[in-house]
N, C-alpha and C positions, 0 to 999 in steps of 0.2 A: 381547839375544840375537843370536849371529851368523846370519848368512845362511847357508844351504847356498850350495855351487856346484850349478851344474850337474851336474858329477862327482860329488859325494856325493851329492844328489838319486837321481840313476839308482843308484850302488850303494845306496842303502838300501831304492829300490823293486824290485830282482833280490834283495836279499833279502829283503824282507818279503811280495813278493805275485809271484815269479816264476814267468813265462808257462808254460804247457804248451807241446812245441814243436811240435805237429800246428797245434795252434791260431797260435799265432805265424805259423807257415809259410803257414798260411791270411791270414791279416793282410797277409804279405807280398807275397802275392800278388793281393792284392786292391787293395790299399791304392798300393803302388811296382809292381809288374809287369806287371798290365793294364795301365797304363795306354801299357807302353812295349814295346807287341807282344804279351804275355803270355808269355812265353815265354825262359827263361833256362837257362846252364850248372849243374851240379850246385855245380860248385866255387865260382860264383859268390855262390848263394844261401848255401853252409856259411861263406864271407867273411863274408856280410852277418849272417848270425844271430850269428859265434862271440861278437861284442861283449855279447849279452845272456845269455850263458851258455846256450847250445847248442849240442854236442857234433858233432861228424862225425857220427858214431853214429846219434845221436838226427834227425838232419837224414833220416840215407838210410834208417828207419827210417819218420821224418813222412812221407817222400815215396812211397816204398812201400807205406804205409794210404790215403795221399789216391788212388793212383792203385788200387787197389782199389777203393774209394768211389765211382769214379767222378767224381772230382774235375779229374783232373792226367792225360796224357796224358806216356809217356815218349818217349824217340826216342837210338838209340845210334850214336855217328859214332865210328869205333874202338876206342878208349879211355873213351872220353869219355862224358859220358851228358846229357841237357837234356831237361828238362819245362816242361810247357805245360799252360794250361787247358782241359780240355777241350772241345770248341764244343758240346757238351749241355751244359753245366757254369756258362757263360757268363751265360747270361739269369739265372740265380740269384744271383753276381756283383754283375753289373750292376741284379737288383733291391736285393744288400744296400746296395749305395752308393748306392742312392739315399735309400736313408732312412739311411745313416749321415753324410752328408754334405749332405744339406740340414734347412731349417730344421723346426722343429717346428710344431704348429699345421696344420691344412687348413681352405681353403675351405668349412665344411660346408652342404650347403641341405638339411640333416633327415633325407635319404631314406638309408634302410640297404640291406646288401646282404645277402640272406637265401637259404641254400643248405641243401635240404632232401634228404634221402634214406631218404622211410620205409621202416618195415620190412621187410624180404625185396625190396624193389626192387633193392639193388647186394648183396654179397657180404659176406663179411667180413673178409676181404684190402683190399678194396678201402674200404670200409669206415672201417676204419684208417688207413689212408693218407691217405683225405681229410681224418678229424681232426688227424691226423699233420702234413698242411703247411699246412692253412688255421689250426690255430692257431700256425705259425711264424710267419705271413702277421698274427697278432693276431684271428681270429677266437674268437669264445667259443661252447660248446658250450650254447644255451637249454635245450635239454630233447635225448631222445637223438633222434639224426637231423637235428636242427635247429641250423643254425651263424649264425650275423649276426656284422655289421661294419659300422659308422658309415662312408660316407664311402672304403668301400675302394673299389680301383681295380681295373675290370675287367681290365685286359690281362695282369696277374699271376696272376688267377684262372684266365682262361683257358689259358695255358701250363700251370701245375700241373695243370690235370683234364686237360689231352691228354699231360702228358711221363704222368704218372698213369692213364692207360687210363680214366680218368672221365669223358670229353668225350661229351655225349647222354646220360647215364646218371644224373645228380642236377638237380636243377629248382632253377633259379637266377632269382631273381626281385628288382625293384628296390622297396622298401616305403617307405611315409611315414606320419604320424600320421594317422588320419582323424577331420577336427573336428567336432567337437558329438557325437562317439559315447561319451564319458564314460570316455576311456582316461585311464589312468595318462600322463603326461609319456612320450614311449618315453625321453628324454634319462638316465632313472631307469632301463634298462638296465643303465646299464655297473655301478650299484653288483650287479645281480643277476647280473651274466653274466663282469666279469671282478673278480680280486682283486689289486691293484696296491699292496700295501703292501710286495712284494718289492722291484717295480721303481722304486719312490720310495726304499726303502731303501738300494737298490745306486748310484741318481742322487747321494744327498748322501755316502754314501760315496766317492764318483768325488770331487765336488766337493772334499771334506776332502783328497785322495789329490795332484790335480793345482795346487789352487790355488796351494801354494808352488812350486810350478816354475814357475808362471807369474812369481811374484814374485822369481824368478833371473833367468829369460830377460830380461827390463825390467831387470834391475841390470847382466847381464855385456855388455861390449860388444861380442865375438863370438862366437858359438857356433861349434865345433871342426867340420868337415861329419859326422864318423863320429858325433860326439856327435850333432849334429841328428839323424842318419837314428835311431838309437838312441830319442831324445825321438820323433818324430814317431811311430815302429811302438809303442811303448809306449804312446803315446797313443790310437793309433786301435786299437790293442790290446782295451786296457782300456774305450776307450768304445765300443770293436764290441759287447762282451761283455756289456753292460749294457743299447747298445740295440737289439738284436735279441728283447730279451724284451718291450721294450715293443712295447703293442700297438697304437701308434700312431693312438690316438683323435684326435677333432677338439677342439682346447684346450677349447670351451665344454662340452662332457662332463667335463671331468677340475677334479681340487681344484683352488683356489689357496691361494696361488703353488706351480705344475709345476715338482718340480724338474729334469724334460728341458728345459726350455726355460734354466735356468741352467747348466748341463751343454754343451747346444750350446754355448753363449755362451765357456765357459770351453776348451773344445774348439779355438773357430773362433780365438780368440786366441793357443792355443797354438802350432797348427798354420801360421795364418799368419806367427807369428816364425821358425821351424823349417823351413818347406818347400825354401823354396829351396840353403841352403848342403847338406842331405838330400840333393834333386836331384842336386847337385854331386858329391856323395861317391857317390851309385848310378848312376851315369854312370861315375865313374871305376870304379868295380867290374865291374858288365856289361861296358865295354869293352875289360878285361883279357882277356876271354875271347871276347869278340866285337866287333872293332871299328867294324860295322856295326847295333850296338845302337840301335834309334829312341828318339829325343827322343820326350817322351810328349805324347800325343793331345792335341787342342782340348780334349776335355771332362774332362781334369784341370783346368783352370784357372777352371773352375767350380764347384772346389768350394767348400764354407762359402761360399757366396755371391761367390764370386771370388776370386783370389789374385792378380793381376798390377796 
């Protein structure tokens, strides 16, 4: 059976599973433009998407909901128009990449993180909102009021309850098994509190999705840069999309074999063929329209465990 290229790769994934472009743009930005200031011309980013099939249109369309949203910040220099991320916007960013870009698995030592809000103590706006982001965050709802999470990290919680008006207002408490009291395993949790056959679903679909690109990029001896930047945003596209549901338990909680932990794997391989010639080609694009475009930050070159 022949090999795809590269090139047919990417066309038969624009059409079989192509990106939304709000979302895309979000990818974009997360993924290539944080890193390199945040902040780009209009025409630049309509450059960078048309190759994956989206429209002018559709671009000043994405950018116009995201900055409603509260996403994107605009700014206009005559003609011209450029968006940026917005610095409330930022820490949310910076927490999706940290868990899209490092590895799976935590450190666990038992103790969960347990945030309660009984009845009539907060509001119902508020309410909402807290189930709202702490289960983006992977928490699971135990009973109503009562939220837990294996192993999550405080400094993420604490931004959400103050961007969130909940700071003082819900009791947040650090829990562990207490022995000889004739408890259930708490490790026996996650099958009560989350349901993760979605996000095992969409994991091995990812794998089935990317693994013959990986078995290009290892056969062709150079990747084109436009085609790289293409491979790399579809990549972290598609596995944004996938791990943002997971609720990033601590591996000794979840089945084996995880298939995030094969996902990263397949991810960090991709992305490391790909990044650099990418680089190359969103340099030369940004600096079409601004030739004092920064070379990106230290802490791109940490991702998937290192790239240089």
């Amino acid at each position: 059976m022949k090999m795809l290229t590269s090139t047919e790769w990417i066309a038969r994934f624009l059409t079989t599973d192509p990106p939304r472009s709000k979302s895309l743009v979000m990818t974009i930005f997360g993924d290539a433009i944080a890193p390199h200031g945040a902040r780009l011309w209009l025409g630049s980013l309509i450059e960078l998407v048309a190759p994956m099939g989206v429209t002018d249109r559709l671009v000043r369309t994405s950018v116009f909901r995201l900055v409603q949203e509260g996403w994107l910040v605009a700014n206009r220099e005559g003609r011209r128009s450029s968006y940026a991320l917005l610095p409330e916007a930022r820490p949310r960013f910076e927490r999706a990449n940290r868990r899209i870009y490092a590895p799976p698995g935590l450190n666990w030592d038992g103790r969960w993180t347990i945030v309660m809000a009984p009845n009539g103590s907060i509001d119902a706006g508020l309410r909402a909102a807290v189930r709202k982001e702490l289960a983006w965050e992977g928490y699971a709802m135990l009973a109503p009021g009562l939220l837990a999470h294996p192993a999550a990290d405080p400094a993420p919680l604490a931004e959400i309850l103050d961007r969130i008006k909940g700071s003082g207002k819900v009791f947040v408490c650090s829990a562990a098994e207490l022995p000889d009291a004739g408890s259930r395993p708490l490790g026996e949790l996650v099958r009560e509190g989350w349901d993760l056959s979605g996000v095992v679903a969409d994991y091995r679909r990812f794998v089935d999705e990317f693994t013959p690109l990986l078995a290009v990029l290892r056969e062709e001896p150079e990747l084109a840069p436009e085609a790289a930047f293409v491979v790399r945003s579809l990549l972290i596209h598609a596995y944004r999309r996938v791990q943002l549901h997971d609720p990033m338990l601590p591996l000794e909680l979840l089945p084996e074999p995880w298939p995030g932990s094969e996902a990263y794997a397949l991810a960090q391989a991709i992305y490391r063929l790909a990044w650099q010639r990418a680089e190359a080609y969103l340099m030369d694009v940004l600096r079409k329209e601004d030739a004092d475009a920064p070379d990106a930050d230290a802490g791109f070159y940490d991702r998937f465990g290192g790239l240089r």
